[in-house]
C-alpha positions in Angstrom: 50.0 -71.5 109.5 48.5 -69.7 106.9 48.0 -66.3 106.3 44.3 -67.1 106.3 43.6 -69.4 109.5 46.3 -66.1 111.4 43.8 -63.4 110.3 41.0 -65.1 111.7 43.1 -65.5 114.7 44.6 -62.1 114.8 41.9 -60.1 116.6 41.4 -62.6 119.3 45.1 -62.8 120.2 45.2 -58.8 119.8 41.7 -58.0 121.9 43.5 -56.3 124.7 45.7 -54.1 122.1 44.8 -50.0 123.1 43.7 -49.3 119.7 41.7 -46.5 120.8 44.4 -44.7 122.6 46.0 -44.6 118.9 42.7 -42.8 118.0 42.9 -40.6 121.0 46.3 -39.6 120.2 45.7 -39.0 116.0 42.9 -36.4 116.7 44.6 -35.0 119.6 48.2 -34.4 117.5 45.7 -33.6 114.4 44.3 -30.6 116.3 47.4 -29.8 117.8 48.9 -29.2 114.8 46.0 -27.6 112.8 45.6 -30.6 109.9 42.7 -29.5 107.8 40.9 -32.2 106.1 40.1 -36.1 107.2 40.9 -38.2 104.3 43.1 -40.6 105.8 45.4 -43.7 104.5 46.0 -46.6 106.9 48.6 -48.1 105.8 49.1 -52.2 107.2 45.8 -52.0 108.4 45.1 -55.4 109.3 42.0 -56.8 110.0 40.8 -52.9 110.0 40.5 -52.2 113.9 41.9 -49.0 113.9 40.0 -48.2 109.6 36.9 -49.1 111.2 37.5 -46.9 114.7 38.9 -43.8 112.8 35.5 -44.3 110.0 33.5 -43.7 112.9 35.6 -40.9 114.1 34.7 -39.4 110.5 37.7 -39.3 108.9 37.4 -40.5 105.3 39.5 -43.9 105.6 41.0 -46.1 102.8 42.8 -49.4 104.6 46.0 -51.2 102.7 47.5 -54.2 103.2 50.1 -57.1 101.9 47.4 -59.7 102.9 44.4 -60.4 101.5 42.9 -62.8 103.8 43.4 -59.5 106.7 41.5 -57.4 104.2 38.8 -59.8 104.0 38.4 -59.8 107.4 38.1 -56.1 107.5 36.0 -55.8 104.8 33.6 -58.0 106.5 34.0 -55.7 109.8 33.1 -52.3 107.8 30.4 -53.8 105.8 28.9 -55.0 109.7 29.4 -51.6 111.1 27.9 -50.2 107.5 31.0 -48.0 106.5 32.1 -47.6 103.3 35.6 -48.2 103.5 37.9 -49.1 100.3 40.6 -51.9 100.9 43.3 -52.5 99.0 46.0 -55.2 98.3 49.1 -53.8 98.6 52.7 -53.8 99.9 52.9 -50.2 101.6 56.5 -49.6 100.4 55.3 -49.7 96.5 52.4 -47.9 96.7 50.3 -46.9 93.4 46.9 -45.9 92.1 45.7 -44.1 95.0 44.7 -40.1 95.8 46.7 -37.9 97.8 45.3 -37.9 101.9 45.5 -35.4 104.2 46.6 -38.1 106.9 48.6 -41.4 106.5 49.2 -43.7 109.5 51.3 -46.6 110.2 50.1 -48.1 113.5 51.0 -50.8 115.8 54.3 -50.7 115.3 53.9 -52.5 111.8 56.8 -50.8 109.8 58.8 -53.0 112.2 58.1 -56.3 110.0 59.2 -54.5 106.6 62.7 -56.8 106.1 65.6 -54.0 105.2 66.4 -50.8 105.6 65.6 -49.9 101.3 62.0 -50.9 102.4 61.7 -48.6 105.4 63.3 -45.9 103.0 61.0 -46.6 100.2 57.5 -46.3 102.3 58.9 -43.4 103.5 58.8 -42.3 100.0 55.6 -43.6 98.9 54.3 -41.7 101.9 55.4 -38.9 100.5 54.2 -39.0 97.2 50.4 -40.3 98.5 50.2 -37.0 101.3 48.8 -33.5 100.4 51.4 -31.1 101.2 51.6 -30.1 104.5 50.1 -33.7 105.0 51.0 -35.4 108.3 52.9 -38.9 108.6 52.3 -41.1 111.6 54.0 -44.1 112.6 55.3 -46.0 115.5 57.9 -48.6 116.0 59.5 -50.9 118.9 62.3 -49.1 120.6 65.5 -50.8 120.3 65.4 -51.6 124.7 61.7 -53.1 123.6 63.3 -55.5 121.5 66.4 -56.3 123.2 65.1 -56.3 126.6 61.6 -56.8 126.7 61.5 -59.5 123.5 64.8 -61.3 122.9 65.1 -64.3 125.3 61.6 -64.3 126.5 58.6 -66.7 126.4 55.0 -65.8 126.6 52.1 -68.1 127.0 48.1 -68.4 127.3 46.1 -70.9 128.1 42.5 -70.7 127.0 39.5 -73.0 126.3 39.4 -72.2 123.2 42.6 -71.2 121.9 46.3 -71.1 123.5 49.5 -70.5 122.5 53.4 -70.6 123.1 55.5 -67.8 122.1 59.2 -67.3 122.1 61.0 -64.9 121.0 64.8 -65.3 119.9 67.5 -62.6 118.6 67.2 -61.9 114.6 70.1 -62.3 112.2 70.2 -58.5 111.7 71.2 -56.2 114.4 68.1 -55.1 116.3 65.8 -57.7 115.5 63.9 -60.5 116.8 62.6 -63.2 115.9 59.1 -64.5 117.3 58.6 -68.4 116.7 54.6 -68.5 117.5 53.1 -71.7 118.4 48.2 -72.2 118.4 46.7 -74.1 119.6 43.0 -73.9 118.1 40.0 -76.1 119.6 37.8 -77.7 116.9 34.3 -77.4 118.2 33.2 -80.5 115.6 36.1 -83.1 117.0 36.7 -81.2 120.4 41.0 -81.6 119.6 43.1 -79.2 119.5 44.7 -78.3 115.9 48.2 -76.7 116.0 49.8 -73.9 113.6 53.0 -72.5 113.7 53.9 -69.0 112.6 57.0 -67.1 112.5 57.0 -63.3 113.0 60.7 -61.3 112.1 60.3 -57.6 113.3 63.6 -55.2 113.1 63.8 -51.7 114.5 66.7 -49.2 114.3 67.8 -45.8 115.9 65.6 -42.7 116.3 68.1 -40.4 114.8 68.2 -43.0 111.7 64.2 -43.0 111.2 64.8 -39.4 111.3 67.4 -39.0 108.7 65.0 -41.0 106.4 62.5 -39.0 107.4 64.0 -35.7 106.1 65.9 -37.5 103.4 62.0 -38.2 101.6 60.9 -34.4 102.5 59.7 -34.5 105.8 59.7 -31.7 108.6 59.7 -33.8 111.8 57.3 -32.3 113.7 57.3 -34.5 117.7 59.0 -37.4 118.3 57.3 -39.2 121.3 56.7 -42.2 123.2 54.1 -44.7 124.8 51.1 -42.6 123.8 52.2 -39.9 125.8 53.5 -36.3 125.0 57.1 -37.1 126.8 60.5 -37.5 125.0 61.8 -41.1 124.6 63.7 -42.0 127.6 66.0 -45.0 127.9 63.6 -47.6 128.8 61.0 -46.0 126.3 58.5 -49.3 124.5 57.3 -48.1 121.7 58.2 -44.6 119.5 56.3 -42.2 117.8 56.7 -40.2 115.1 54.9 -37.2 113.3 55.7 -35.5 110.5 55.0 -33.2 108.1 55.4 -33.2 104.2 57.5 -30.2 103.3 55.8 -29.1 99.6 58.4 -29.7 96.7 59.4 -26.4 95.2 
């Protein structure tokens, strides 16, 4: 499958995703912590859910992303809600050209597809460089149980009228990754068949003190490390991670 016939895809397979509990958890951390300003960088943005969600919020939102047929798609979605929101194409770990934000977010656990750790490392960096000082840094990630437990081994179906699928989900080559072997079926409204895609997804997480370290190691003060959208400590069976940080001014 293309990237093209996935994006148009994407927002019907990810419908039930809780993209405004990410909202509700920015603004709530964002006043927690006193950020002034709302320019804010969304960074993998997709098909622009969460751009076109925090626009409407007010925050001042500029969406990149690796693939241009997402952007097109949420170009299309901002222009229909009537927001002026720039896209760009761009791979998150190389940033250039851009303004420095007050806010940069990576959601939905999207720093989990970058391929090696130098990647992880160098968005880190270009996060860096592209935040105000005293700028905060979201993300979130899979935990490593997530992916072991949850992921590895594990097949997930749906059966729909219009579209179905087959997902499973085998270990990675690298240690803590997975690999997701994605199989659509699409119903063509003309010839009322089915059309099949296949996709493969690779996603690799690592340890919360390792995040961390790279964290500091680009000039961040970590400011709450947290999980499942709530304001608790990781525990053991913890899904997904969340980070905020702080950019420490360069002396």
């Amino acid at each position: 499958m293309s990237y093209e016939q996935f994006a148009y895809l994407y927002d019907e397979l990810m419908q039930d995703a809780p993209y405004d509990e990410w909202v509700r958890f920015v603004k709530e951390k964002l006043n927690k912590y006193q950020v002034d300003g709302k320019s804010l960088l969304d960074l993998a943005c997709g098909t622009g859910e969460l751009s076109v969600r925090f626009a409407k919020e007010g925050f001042s939102v500029t969406g990149v992303d690796l693939s241009a047929d997402m952007l097109s798609v949420a170009q299309a979605k901002a222009q229909e809600e009537g927001l002026n929101i720039p896209f760009f194409e761009q791979d998150m770990a190389n940033l250039e050209g851009h303004e420095e934000f007050n806010i940069i977010g990576i959601f939905c656990d999207s720093l989990n597809y970058l391929k090696s750790e130098e990647d992880v490392i160098h968005t880190f960096t270009s996060a860096y460089r592209h935040l105000k000082d005293n700028g905060i840094f979201f993300f979130d990630v899979h935990s490593i149980y997530k992916i072991s437990e949850l992921f590895i081994n594990q097949t997930f179906t749906l059966a729909d009228d219009q579209l179905s699928y087959i997902w499973n989900s085998f270990a990675g080559e690298l240690p803590n990754s997975v690999e997701h072997e994605l199989s659509f079926f699409v119903l063509d409204e003309q010839s009322r068949k089915y059309d099949r895609f296949d996709e493969i997804h690779n996603q690799r997480t690592y340890p919360i003190q390792q995040y961390s370290e790279w964290l500091k190691d680009a000039g961040f003060e970590i400011l709450e490390i947290c999980a499942d959208f709530e304001d608790t400590e990781p525990q053991e069976q913890s899904e997904r991670i969340f980070f905020i940080a702080r950019k420490r001014p360069s002396i």
